[in-house]
C-alpha positions as CSV (number, residue, x, y, z in Angstrom):
1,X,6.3,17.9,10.0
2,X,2.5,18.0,9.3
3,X,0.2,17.1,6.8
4,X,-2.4,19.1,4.9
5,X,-4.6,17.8,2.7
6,X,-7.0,20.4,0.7
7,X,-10.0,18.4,-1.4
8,X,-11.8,19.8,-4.7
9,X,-14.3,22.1,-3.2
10,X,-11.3,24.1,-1.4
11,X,-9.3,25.1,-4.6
12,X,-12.2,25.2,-7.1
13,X,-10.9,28.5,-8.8
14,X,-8.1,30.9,-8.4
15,X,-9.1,32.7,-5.0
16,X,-9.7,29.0,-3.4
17,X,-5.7,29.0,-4.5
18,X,-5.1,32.1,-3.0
19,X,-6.8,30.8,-0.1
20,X,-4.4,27.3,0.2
21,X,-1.6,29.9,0.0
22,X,-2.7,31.8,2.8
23,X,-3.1,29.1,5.3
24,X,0.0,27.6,4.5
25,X,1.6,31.3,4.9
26,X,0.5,30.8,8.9
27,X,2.7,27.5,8.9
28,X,5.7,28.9,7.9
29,X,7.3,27.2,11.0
30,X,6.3,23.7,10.3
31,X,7.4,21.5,7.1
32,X,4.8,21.0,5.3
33,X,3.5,17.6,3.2
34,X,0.5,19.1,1.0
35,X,-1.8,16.5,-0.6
36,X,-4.3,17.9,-3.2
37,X,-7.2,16.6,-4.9
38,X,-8.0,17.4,-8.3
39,X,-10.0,20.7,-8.8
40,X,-13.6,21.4,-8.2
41,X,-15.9,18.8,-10.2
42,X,-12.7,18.0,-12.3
43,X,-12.9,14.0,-11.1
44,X,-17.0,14.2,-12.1
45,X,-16.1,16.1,-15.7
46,X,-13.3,12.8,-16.5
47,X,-15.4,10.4,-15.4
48,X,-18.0,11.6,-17.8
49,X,-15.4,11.5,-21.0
50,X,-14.3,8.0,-20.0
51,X,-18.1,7.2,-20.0
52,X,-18.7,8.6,-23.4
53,X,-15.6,7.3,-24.6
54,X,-16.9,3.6,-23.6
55,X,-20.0,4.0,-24.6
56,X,-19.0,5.1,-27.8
57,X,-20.3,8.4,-27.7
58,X,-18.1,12.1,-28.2
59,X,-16.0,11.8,-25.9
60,X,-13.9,14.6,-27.0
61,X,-15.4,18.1,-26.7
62,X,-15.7,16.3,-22.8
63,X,-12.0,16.2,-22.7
64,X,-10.9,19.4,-24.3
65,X,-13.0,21.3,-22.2
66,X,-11.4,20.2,-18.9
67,X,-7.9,20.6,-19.9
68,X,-9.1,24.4,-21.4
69,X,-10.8,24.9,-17.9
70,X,-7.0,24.3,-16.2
71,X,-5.4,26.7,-18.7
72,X,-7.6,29.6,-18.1
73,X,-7.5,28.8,-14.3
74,X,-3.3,28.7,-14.6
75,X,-3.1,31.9,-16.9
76,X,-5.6,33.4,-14.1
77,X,-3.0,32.7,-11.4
78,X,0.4,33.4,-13.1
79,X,0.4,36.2,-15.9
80,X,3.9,35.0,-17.4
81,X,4.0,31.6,-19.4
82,X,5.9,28.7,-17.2
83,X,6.8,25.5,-16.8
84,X,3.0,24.5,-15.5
85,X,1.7,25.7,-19.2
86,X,4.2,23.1,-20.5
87,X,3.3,20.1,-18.3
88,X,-0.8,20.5,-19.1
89,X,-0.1,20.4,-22.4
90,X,2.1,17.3,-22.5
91,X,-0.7,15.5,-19.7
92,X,-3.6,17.0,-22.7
93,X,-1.3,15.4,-25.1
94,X,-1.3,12.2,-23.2
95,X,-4.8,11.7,-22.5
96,X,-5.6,11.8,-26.0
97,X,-3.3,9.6,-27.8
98,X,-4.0,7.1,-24.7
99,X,-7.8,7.2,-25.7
100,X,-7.0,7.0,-29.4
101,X,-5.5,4.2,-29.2
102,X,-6.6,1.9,-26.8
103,X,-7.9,-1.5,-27.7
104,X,-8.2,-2.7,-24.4
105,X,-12.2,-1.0,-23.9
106,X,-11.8,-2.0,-19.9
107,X,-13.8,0.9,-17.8
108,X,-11.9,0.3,-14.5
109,X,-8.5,0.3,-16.3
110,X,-9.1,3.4,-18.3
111,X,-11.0,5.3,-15.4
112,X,-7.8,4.7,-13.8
113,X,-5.7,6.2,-16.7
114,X,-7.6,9.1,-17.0
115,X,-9.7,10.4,-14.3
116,X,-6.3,10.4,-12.1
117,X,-5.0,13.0,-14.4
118,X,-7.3,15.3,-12.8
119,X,-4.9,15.5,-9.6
120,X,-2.2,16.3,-11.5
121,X,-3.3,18.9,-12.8
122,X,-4.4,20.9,-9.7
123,X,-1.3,19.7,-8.2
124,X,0.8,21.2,-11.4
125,X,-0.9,24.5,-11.1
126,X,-0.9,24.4,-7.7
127,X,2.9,24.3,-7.5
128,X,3.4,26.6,-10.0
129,X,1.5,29.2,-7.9
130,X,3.5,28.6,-4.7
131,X,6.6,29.3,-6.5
132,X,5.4,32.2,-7.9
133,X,4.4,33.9,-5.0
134,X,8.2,32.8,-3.6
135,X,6.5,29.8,-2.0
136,X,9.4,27.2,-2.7
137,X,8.1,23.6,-2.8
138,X,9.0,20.4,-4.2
139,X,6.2,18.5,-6.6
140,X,6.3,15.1,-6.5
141,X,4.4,12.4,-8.2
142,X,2.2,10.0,-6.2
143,X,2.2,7.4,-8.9
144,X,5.6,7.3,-8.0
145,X,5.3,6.9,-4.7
146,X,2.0,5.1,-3.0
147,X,3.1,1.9,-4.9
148,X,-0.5,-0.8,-5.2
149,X,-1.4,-3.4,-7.1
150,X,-3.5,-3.3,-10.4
151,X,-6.8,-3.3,-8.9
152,X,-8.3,-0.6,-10.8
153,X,-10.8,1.9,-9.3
154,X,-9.6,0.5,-5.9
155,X,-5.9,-0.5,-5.7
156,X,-4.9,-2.1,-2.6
157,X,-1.4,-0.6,-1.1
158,X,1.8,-2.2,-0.7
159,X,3.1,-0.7,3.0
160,X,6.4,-1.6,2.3
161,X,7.3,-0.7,-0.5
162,X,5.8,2.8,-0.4
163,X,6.9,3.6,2.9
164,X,10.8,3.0,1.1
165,X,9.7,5.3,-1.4
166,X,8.1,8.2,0.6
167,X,11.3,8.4,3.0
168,X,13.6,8.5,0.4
169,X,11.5,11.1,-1.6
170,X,10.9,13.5,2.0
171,X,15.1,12.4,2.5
172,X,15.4,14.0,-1.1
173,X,13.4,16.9,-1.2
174,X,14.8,20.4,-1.2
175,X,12.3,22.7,0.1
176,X,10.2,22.2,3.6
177,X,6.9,22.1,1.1
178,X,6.1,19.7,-0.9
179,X,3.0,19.1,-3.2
180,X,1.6,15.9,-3.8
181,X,-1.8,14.0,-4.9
182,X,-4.3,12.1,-3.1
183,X,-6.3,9.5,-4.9
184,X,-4.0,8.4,-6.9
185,X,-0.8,5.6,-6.9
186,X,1.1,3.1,-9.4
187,X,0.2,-0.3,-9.5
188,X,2.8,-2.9,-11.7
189,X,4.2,-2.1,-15.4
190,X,4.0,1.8,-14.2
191,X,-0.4,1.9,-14.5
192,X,-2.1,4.5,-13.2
193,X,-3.9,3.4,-10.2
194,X,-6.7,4.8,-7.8
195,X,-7.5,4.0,-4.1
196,X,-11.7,4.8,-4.5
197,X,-13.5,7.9,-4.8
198,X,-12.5,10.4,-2.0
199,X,-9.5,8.2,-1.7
200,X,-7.1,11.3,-0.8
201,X,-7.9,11.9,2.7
202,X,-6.7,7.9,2.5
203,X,-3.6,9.5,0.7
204,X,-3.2,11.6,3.6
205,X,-3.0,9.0,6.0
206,X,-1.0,6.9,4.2
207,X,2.0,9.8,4.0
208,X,1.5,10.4,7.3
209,X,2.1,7.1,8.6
210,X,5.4,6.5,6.4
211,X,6.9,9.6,7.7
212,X,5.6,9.4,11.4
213,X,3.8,13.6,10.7
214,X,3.2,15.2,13.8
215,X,-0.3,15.5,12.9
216,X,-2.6,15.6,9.7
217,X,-5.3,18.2,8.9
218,X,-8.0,17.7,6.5
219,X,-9.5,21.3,5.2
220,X,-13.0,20.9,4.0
221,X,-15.7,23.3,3.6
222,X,-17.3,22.6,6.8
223,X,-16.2,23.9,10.1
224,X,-15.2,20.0,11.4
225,X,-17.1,16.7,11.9
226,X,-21.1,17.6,12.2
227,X,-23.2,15.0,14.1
228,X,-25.6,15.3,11.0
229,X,-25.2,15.9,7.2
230,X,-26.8,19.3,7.2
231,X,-28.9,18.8,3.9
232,X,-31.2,16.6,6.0
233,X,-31.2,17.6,9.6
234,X,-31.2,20.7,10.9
235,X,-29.3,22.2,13.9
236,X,-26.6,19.8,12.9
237,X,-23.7,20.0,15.7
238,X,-19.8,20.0,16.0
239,X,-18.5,16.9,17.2
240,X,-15.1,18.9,18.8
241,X,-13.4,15.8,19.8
242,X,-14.2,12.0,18.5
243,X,-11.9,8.8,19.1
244,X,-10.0,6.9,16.7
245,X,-12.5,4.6,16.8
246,X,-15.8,6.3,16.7
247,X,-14.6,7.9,13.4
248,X,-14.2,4.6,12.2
249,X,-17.4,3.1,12.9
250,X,-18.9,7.1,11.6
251,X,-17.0,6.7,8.3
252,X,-18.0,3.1,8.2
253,X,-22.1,3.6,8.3
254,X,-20.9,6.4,5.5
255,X,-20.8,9.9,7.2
256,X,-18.9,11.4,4.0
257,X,-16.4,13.9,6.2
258,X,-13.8,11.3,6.6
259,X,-12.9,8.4,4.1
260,X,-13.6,5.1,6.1
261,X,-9.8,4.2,5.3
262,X,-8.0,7.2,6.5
263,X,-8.3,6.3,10.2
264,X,-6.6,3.5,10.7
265,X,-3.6,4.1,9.7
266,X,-3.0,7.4,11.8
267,X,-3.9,5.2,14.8
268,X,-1.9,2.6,14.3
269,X,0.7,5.4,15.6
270,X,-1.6,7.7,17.0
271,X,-1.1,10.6,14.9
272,X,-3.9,13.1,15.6
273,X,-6.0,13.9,13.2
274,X,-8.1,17.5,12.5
275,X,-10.8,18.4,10.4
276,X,-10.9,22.1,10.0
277,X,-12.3,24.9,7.8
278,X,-10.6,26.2,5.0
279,X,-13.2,28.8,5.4
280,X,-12.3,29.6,8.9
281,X,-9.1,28.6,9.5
282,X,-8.5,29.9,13.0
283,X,-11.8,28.1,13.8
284,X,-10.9,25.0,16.2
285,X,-12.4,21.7,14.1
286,X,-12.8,19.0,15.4
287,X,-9.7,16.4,16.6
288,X,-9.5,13.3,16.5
289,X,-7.3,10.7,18.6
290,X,-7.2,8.3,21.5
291,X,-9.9,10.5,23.6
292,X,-13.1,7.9,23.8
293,X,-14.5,10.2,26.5
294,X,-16.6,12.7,24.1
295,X,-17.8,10.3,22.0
296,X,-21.3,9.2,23.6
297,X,-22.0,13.1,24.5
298,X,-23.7,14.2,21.2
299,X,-26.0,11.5,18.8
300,X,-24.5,11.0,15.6
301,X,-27.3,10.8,12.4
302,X,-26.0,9.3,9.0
303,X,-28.4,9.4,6.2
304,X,-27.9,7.4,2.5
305,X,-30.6,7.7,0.0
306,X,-30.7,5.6,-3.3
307,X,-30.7,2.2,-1.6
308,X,-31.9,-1.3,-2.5
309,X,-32.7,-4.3,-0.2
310,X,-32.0,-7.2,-2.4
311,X,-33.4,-10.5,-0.5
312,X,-32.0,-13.7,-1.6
313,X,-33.5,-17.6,-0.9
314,X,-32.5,-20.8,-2.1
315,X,-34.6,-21.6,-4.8
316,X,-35.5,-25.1,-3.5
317,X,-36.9,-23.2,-0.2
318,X,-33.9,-24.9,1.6
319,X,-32.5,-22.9,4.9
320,X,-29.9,-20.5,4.1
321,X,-26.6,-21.7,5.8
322,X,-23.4,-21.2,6.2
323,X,-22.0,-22.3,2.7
324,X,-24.6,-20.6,1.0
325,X,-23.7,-17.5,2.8
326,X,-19.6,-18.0,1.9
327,X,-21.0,-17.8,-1.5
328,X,-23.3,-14.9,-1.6
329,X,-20.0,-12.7,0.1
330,X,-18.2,-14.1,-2.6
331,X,-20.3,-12.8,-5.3
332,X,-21.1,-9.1,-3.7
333,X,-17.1,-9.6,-3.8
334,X,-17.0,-10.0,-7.5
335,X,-19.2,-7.4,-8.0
336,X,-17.2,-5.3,-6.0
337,X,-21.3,-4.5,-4.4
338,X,-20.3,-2.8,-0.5
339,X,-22.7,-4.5,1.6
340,X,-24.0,-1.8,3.9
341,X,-26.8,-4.2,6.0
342,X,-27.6,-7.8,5.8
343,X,-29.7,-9.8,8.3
344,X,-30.8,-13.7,7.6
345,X,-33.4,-16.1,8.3
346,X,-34.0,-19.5,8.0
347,X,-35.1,-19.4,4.3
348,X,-33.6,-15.8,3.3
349,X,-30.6,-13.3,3.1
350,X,-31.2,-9.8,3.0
351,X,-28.7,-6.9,2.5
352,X,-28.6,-3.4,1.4
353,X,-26.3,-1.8,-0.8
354,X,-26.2,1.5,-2.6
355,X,-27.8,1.7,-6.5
356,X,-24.6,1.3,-8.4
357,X,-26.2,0.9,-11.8
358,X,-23.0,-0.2,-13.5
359,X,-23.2,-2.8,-11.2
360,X,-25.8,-3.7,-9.7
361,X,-27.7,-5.4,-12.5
362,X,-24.7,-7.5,-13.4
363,X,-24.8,-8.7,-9.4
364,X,-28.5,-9.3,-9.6
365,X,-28.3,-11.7,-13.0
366,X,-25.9,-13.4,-11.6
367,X,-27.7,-14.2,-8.2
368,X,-30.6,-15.4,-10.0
369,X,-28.5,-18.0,-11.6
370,X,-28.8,-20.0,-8.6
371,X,-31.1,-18.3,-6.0
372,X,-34.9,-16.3,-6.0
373,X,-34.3,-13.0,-5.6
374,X,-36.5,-10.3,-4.9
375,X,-35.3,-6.5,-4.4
376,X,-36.7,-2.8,-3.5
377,X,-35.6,0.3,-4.6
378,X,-35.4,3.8,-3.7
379,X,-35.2,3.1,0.2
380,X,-33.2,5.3,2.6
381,X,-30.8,4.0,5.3
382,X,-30.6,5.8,8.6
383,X,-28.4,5.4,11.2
384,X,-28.1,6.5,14.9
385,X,-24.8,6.4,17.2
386,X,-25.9,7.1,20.7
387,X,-29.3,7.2,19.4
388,X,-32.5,7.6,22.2
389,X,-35.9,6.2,21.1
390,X,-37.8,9.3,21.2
391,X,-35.7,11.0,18.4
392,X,-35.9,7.9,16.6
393,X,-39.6,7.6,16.7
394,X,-39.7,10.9,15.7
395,X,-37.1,10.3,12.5
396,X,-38.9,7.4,11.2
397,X,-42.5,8.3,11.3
398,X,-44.7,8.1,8.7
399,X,-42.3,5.9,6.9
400,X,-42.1,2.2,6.2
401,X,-39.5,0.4,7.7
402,X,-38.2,-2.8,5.7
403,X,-35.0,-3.8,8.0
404,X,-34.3,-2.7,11.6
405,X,-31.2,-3.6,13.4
406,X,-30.5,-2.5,17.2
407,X,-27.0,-2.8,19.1
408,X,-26.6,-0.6,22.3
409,X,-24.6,2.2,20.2
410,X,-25.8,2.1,16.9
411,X,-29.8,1.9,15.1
412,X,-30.2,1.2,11.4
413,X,-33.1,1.4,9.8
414,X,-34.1,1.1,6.2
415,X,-37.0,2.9,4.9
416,X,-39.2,3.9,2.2
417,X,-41.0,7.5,2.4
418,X,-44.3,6.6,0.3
419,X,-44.3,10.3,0.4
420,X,-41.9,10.7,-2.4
421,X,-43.9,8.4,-4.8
């Protein structure tokens, strides 16, 4: 068995559907485990009610206008009124009377709560349209089967148990299809949990690895893993074959084709992994397993904007040591901040993390409690894999460089471009 995971921008409207149906139609041989993300911008448009709702705003036209969005895209697909028309309305139902009358006011809980609905819903519609077209598949619920703990926004899994589950669901099923939902899982007391945005190439993996696939492929919009993110380099290159590994360390320093947890899993039991285009699916992708021998052939570039180098010293001018470092980890912890560089001194800690604004203020208040801190916004992080110093050069000119860090793979550097003052 294989399986497919298709993300948002791959069913964002009814031919993008059509489109899943007709590359599964070419694996008629193979049984199939089909992981879906929610629709288009569907995760961005709940995320935005859940912020209105908290922040006390109208929240509602937000929600209705989702859930009508997935009725007029199910209607477009399937003439005849089914059972799909029935299940949006009781998940419409649901949202609402959840909203209306929670007391709670927690953001991560109820982000959980409702922005996973969005991967029902394509998932609903999505099955409904297979069966129509004689398609037969089995839905099954996620929730139901990755089983975490209640760590909203990013629930940690328990292997065990959801490796019971997903054998005796695939033991279970009746057709050699079945439709299911990244993202999302069930933490205790049956919550809605999710495992971080872009968490369903994760959910992939994490099928996978319970039921020993054959292989996994991830369609995206692009034709595989580029070298660069072509927004901000041109000539950007297909990286054909990649190991386990360098994926890692790619998804790591945040190359956003792969999510940084999907990997390990898959090569824990070396199941191969292909990014391909949903675009062109005959096109070859790129693969990724065991190989190490391609990886040093083509430079990797990973850009992040919005950054901010937050530098931290004792406020006594005291060195920075090793319990004062325990601490700081623990409070970027708290936070739940992703460090993304840090380098220290004698008398200072400096790390970069991306501009959260929900949290990063919160982080920063409480690091002043007990430290001086100082930070710089707006900065951009670059990084090189198999970089040479003449394309470097050549990358960073004309900007400032705040924090440079060299191994023999890998260059970092964080900069500011004065030039977009």
């Amino acid at each position: 068995m294989k399986v497919f995971k298709f993300g948002g921008a791959s069913v964002k409207d009814a031919d993008g559907i059509r489109n899943l149906h007709s590359i599964i139609s070419n694996h008629q041989d193979d049984e199939l485990f089909v992981v879906v993300s929610a629709i288009g911008k569907t995760t961005n448009k709940l995320e935005a009610a859940v912020q209105a709702y908290t922040a006390d705003e109208d929240w509602t036209p937000l929600l209705e206008a989702v859930f009508d969005e997935h009725e007029q895209l199910l209607s477009s697909l399937i003439s005849e009124k089914c059972d799909a028309h029935t299940a949006l309305e009781k998940i419409r139902t649901y949202a609402f009377a959840f909203l209306e009358a929670d007391t709670d006011g927690n953001y991560d809980f109820l982000y959980d709560q409702i922005v996973s609905l969005g991967e029902i819903l394509s998932t609903k519609i999505i099955s409904a349209f297979l069966n129509d077209q004689g398609m037969k598949n089995d839905w099954l619920d996620a929730r139901k089967l990755i089983h975490t703990d209640n760590n909203y926004r990013a629930a940690s899994i328990n292997w065990d148990l959801t490796q019971q589950r997903v054998v005796s669901a695939w033991e279970w099923k009746k057709s050699d299809i079945v439709v299911s939902q990244g993202f999302i899982g069930g933490g205790d007391h049956n919550r809605m949990t999710t495992l971080g945005r872009e968490g369903s190439d994760f959910s992939a993996a994490i099928f996978a690895y319970c039921l020993d696939a054959k292989a996994v492929i991830i369609w995206k919009d692009v034709d595989g893993v580029l070298n660069a993110d072509p927004k901000y380099f041109n000539n950007a290159e297909l990286l054909p074959n990649i190991s386990y590994r360098e994926a890692v360390e790619l998804s790591y320093y945040g190359a956003s084709v792969i999510h940084p947890k999907t990997i390990k899993p898959l090569e824990n039991k070396e199941i191969p992994l292909w990014i391909k285009s949903f675009i062109h699916p005959e096109s070859d992708g790129t693969l990724i397993n065991t190989n190490t021998s391609e990886d040093s052939k083509i430079a990797s570039y990973i850009f992040k904007e919005n950054q901010v180098l937050i530098s931290i010293s004792a406020k006594d001018f005291s060195f920075i040591v090793e319990e004062h470092i325990s601490d700081l980890f623990q409070r970027f912890s708290n936070h739940r901040m992703k460090i993304n560089t840090m380098q220290n001194s004698a008398i200072s800690f400096s790390v970069s993390v991306d501009a959260d604004k929900s949290r990063l203020g919160e982080l920063i208040s409480d690091l002043q409690n007990d430290y001086e801190v100082r930070y710089n916004e707006g900065l951009e992080l670059l990084t090189i894999r198999h970089f040479n110093e003449k394309i470097a050069n050549e990358l960073a000119s004309g900007k400032e460089i705040l924090l440079q860090q060299k191994t023999r793979h890998t260059l970092r550097m964080l900069m500011r471009d004065h030039s977009k003052k």
